[in-house]
TORMIZA-197899 format. One line per 2 residues: number of its first residue (from 1); for each residue x, y, z of N, C-alpha, C. Coordinates in steps of 0.02 Angstrom, whole numbers. Layout:
NUM> X Y Z X Y Z X Y Z ~ ...
END
This chain:
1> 42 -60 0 0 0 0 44 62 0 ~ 30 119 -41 65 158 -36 50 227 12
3> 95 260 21 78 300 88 -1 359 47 ~ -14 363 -4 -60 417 -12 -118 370 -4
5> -122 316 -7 -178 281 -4 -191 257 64 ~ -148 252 106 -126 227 182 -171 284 222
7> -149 333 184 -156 416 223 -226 423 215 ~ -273 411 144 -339 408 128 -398 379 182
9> -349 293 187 -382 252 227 -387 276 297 ~ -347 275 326 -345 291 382 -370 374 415
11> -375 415 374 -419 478 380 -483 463 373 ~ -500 410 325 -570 376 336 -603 367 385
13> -540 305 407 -561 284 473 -563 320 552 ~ -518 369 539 -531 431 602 -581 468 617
15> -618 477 529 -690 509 549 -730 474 579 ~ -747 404 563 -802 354 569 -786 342 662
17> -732 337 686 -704 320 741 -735 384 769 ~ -713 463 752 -738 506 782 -811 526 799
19> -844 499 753 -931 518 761 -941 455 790 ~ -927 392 788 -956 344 828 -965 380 900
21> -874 418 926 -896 432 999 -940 472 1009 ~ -958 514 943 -981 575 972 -1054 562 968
23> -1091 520 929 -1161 488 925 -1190 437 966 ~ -1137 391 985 -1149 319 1023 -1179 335 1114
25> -1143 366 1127 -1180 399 1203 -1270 412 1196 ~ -1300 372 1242 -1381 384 1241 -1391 442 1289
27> -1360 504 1263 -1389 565 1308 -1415 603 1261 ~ -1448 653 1312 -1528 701 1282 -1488 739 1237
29> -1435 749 1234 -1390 803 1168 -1400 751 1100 ~ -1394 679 1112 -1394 655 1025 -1456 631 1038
31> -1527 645 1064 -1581 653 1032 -1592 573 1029 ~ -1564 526 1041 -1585 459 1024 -1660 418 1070
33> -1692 411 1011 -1775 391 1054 -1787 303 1048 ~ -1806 280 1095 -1795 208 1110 -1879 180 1080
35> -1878 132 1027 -1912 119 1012 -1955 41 998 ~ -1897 1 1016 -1887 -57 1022 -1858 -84 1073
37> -1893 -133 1140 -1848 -171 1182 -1887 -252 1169 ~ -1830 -285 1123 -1871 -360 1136 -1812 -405 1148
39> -1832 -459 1140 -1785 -518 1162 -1697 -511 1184 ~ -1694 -447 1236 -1637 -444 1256 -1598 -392 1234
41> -1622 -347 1162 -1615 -312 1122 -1630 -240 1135 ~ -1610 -179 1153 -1621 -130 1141 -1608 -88 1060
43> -1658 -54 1063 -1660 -5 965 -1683 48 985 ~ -1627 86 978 -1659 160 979 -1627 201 902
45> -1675 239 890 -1663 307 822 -1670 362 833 ~ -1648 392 786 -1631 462 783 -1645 490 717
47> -1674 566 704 -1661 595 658 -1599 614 649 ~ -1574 596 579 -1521 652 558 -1536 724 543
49> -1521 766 562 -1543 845 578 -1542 874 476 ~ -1469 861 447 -1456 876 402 -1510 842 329
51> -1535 771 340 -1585 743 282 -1641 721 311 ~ -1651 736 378 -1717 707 394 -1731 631 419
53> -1681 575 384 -1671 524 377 -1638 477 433 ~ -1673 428 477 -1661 400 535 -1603 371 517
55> -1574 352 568 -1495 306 582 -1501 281 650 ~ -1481 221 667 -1515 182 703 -1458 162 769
57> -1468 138 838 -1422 92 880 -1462 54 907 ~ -1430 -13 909 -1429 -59 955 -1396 -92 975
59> -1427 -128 1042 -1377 -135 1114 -1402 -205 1137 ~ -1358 -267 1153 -1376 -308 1178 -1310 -349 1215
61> -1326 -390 1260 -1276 -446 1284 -1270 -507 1253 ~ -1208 -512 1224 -1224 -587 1177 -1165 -648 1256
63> -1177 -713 1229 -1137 -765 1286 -1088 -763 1246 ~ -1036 -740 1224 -981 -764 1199 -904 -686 1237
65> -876 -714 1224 -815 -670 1221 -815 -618 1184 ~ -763 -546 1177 -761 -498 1126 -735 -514 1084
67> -662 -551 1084 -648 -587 1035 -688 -622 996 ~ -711 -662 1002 -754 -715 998 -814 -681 944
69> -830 -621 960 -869 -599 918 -851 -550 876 ~ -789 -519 907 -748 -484 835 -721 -539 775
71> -697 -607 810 -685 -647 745 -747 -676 703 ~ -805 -680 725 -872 -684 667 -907 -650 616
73> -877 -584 661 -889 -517 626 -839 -511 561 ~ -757 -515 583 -718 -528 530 -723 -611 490
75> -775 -644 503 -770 -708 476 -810 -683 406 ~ -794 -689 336 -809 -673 280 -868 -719 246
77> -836 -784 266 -881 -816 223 -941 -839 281 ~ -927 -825 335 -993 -822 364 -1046 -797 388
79> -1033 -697 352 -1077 -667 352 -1155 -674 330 ~ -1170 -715 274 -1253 -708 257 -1254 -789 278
81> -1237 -802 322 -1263 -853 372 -1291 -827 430 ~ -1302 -760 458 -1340 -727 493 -1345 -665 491
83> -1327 -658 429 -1359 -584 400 -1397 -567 355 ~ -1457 -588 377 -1499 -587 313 -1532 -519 272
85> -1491 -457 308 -1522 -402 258 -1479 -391 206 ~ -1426 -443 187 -1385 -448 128 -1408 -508 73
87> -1385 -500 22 -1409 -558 -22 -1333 -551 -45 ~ -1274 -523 -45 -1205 -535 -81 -1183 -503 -26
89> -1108 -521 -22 -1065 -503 20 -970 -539 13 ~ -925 -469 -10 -861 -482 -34 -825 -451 6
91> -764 -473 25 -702 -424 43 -665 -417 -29 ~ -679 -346 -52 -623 -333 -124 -551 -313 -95
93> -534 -304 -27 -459 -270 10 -438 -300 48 ~ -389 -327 72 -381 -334 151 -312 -319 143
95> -279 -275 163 -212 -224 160 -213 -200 239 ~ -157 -242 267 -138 -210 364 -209 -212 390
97> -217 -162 419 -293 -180 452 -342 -149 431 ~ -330 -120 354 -404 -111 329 -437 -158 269
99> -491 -174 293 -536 -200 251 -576 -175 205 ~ -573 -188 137 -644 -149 77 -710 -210 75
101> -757 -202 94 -810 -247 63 -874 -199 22 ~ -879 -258 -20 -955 -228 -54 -987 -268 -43
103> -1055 -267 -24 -1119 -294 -2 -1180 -265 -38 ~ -1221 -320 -50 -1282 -296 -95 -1347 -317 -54
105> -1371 -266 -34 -1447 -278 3 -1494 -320 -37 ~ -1534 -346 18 -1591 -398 -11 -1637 -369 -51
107> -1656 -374 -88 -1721 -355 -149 -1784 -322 -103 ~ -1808 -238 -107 -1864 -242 -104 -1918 -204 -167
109> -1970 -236 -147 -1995 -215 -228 -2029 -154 -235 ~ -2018 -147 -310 -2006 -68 -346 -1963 -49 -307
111> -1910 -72 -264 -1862 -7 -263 -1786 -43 -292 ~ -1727 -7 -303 -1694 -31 -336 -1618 -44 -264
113> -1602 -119 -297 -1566 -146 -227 -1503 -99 -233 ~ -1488 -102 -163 -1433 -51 -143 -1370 -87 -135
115> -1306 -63 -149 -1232 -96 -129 -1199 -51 -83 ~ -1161 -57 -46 -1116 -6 -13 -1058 -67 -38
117> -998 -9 -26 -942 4 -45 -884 26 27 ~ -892 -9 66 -857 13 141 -794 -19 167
119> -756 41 193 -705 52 204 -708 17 291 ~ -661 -25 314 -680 -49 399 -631 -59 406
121> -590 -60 468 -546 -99 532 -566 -115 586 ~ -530 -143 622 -527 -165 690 -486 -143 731
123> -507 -88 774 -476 -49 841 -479 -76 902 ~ -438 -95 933 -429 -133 1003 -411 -61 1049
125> -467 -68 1101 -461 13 1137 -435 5 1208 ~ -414 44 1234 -358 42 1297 -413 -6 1342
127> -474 -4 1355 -528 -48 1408 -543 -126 1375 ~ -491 -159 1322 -496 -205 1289 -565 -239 1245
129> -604 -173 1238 -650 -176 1195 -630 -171 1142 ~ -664 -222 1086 -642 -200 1009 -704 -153 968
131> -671 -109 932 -714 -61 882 -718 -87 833 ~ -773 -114 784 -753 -121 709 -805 -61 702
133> -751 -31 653 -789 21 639 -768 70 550 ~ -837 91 503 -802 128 449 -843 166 414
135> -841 182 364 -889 212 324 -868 203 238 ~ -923 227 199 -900 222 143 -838 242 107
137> -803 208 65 -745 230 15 -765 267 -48 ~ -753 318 -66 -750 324 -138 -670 325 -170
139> -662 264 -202 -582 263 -230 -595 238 -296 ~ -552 272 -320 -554 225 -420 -537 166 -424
141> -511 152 -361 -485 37 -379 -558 21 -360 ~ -628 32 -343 -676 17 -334 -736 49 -342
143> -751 63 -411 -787 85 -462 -881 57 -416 ~ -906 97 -427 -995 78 -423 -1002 27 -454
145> -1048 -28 -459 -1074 -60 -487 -1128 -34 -508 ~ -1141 5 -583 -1201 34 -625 -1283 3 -631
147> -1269 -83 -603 -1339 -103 -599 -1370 -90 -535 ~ -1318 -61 -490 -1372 -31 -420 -1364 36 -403
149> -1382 58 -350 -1372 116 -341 -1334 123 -254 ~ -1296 142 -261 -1225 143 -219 -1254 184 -159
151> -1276 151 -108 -1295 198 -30 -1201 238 -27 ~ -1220 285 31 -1158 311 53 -1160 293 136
153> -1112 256 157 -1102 235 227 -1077 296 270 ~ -1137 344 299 -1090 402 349 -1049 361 400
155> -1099 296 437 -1044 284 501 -1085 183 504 ~ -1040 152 491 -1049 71 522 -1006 59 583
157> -1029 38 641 -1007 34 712 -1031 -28 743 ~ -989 -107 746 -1005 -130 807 -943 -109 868
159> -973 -95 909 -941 -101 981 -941 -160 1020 ~ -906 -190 1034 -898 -253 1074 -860 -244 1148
161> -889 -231 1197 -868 -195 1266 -869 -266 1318 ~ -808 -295 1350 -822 -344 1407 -855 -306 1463
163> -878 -366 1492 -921 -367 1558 -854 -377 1606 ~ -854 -295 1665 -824 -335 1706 -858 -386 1754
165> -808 -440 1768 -821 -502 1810 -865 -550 1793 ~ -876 -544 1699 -911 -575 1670 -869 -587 1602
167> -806 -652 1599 -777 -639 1539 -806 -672 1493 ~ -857 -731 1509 -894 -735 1444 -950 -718 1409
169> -970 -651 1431 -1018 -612 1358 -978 -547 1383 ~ -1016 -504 1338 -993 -464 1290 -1062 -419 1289
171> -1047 -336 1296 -1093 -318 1276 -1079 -272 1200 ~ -1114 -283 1177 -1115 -269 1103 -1173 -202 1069
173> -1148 -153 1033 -1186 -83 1016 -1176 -72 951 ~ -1223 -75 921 -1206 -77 849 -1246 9 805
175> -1200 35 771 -1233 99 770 -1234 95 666 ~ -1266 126 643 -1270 123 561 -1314 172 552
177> -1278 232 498 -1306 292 474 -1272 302 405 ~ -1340 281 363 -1315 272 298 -1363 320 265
179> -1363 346 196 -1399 396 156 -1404 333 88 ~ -1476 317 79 -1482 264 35 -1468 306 -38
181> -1456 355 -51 -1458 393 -122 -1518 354 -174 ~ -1514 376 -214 -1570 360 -267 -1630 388 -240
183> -1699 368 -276 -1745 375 -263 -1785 309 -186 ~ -1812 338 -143 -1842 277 -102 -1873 316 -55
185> -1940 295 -46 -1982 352 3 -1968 349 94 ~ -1977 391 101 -1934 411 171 -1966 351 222
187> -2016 354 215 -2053 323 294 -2043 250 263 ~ -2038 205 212 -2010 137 189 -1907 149 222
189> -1905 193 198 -1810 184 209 -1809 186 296 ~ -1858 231 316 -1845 233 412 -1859 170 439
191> -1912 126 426 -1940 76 436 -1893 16 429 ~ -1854 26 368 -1796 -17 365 -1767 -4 384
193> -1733 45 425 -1685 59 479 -1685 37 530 ~ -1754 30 565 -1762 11 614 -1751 -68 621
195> -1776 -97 575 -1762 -155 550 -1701 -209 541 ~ -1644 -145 496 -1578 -166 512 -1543 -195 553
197> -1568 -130 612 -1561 -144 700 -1576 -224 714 ~ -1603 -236 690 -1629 -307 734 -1594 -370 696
199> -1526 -348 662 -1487 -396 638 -1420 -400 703 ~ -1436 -373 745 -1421 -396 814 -1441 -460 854
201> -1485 -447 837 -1527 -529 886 -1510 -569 832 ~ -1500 -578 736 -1481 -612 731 -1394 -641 733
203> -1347 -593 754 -1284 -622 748 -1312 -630 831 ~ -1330 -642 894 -1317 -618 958 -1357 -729 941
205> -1397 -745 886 -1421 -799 891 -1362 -828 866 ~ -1338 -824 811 -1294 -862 791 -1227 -858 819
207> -1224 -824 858 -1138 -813 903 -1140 -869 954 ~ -1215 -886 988 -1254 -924 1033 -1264 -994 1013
209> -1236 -1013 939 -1269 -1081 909 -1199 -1118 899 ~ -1207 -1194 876 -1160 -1213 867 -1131 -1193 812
211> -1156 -1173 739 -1123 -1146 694 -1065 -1107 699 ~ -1081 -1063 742 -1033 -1010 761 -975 -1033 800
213> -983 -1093 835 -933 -1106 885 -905 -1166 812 ~ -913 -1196 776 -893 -1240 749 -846 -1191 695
215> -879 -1132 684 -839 -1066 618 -777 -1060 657 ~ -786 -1032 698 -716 -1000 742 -679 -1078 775
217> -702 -1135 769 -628 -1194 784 -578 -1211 709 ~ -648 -1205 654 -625 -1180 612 -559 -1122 578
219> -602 -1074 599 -543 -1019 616 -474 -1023 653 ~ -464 -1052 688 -433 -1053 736 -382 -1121 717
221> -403 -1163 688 -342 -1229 657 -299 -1198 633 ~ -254 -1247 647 -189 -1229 600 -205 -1232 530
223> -183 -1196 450 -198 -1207 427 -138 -1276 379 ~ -187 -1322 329 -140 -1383 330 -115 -1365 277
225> -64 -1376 254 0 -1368 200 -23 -1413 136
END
């Protein structure tokens, strides 16, 4: 990687890092209204002041380690095994510790499916919580795909925070404020926001199943020659 592109990435990633802190706090300054408490799951939203357009958090305790759930999160090929608001999902980068993926949302009808194009790493923070955290890229090694219409990622955020005196779960905060571009009517795009949110309970199920524990022994072999 060369240093102008090093310098790109990583200014990327300082913004996305910087508004996580400055949004992720549930106080009366970021406006965040709780709208959802189910199976263990907190969802709260927010207007964005600037488009009108909600951006969403949620908060839950999963049984596993932070590790444990930062490596599922970085597990590639086992993302749309419990992510079902994707129908495609690639890493086009993996250069030091940043990652490029494009992902293509699930089909809804009359509207036209969305891809993001996002820029991510993995920040290990002085309280041994891990950040994955990023936002969209615009770079010429990763051109739009012309048959969709390219959301712009302001901020993708899981937080993975240990429990003290509790090292096996994890509490986990997941924040996403995206601008779908194109045409798509407001109160359908908020609705799916809220929605998003609740792809929490599904990684918080599958982190909880044997799949997940069988991915990461997986992960974790030596690999054979």
């Amino acid at each position: 990687m060369d240093s102008t592109t090093k310098l790109q990435y990583q200014e990327t990633i300082d913004k996305a890092h910087d508004y996580y802190h400055q949004v992720s706090p549930l106080e009366s300054t970021n406006e965040w209204d709780l709208c959802e408490e189910s199976e263990g799951v907190t969802i709260h939203v927010r207007q964005d002041p600037a488009s009108g357009l909600r951006m969403t958090r949620a908060e839950t305790i999963i049984e596993a380690k932070p590790h444990q759930v930062k490596d599922v999160l970085n597990l590639e090929e086992e993302t749309l095994s419990w992510d079902r608001s994707l129908s495609t999902y690639e890493i086009l980068e993996h250069v030091e510790e940043y990652k490029i993926s494009r992902s293509l949302s699930q089909k809804i009808v009359m509207v036209t499916q969305r891809e993001a194009i996002l820029l991510f790493s993995t920040i290990e923070k002085e309280d041994k919580s891990f950040l994955v955290v990023g936002k969209s890229l615009e770079h010429e090694d990763f051109p739009p795909d012309q048959n969709f219409v390219t959301a712009f990622v302001h901020l993708f955020a899981w937080h993975l925070i240990p429990i003290e005196d509790e090292p096996g779960r994890t509490k986990v905060v997941y924040i996403l404020h995206v601008d779908p571009k194109g045409w798509i009517p407001t109160s359908l795009f908020n609705m799916g926001v809220q929605e998003e949110a609740k792809k929490v309970k599904l990684l918080k199920k599958f982190l909880e199943s044997k799949e997940a524990e069988i991915a990461l022994k997986r992960k974790q072999a030596p690999q054979e020659e």
